[in-house]
C-alpha positions, 0 to 999 in steps of 0.5 A: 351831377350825382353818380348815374344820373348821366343815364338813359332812364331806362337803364337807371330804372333798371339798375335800381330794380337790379339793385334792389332783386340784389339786395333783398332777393325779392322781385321786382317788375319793371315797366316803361312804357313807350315814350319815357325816354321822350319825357323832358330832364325834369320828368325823368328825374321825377321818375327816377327818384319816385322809383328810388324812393318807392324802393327804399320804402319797400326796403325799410317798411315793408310789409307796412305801408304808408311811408314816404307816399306822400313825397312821393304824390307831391314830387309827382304833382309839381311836374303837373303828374299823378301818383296812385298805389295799390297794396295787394296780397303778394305785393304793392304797385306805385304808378307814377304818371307824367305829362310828356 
């Protein structure tokens, strides 16, 4: 098992996204909805690693936009959910949808 992937996916969530305010000095707003921890152990770890990704993307391409978007959408779809982004002026929004 790879280090934290033994954690509740609340708190792996919130350690990448402290991770990530830590290392860039951006913000980054995290929301779960109810639920999540309910999501069976292949869902979360769609979550977790689409979080992850999304992040690394930031990191490397931002403000480009575009890159790794599309594993993203694919790992989405092989737990049967949807993955939608939206650039905006002050940042970009990824929303990751799964089935429960």
């Amino acid at each position: 098992m790879l280090r934290g992937e033994d954690l509740p996916l609340r708190e792996r969530l919130e350690r990448l996204a402290a991770e990530f305010r830590a290392a860039t000095g951006r913000e980054c707003v995290l929301s779960i909805e109810e639920g999540a921890q309910a999501l069976g152990a292949e869902a979360r770890l769609a979550v977790a690693r689409t979080a992850q990704e999304a992040l690394t993307n930031v990191r490397k391409h931002a403000p480009g936009g575009g890159h790794g978007l599309v594993g993203m959408r694919e790992r989405a779809a092989l737990i049967g959910g949807t993955l939608t982004t939206h650039a905006q002026e002050d940042g970009f929004t990824v929303l990751l949808r799964v089935p429960s």
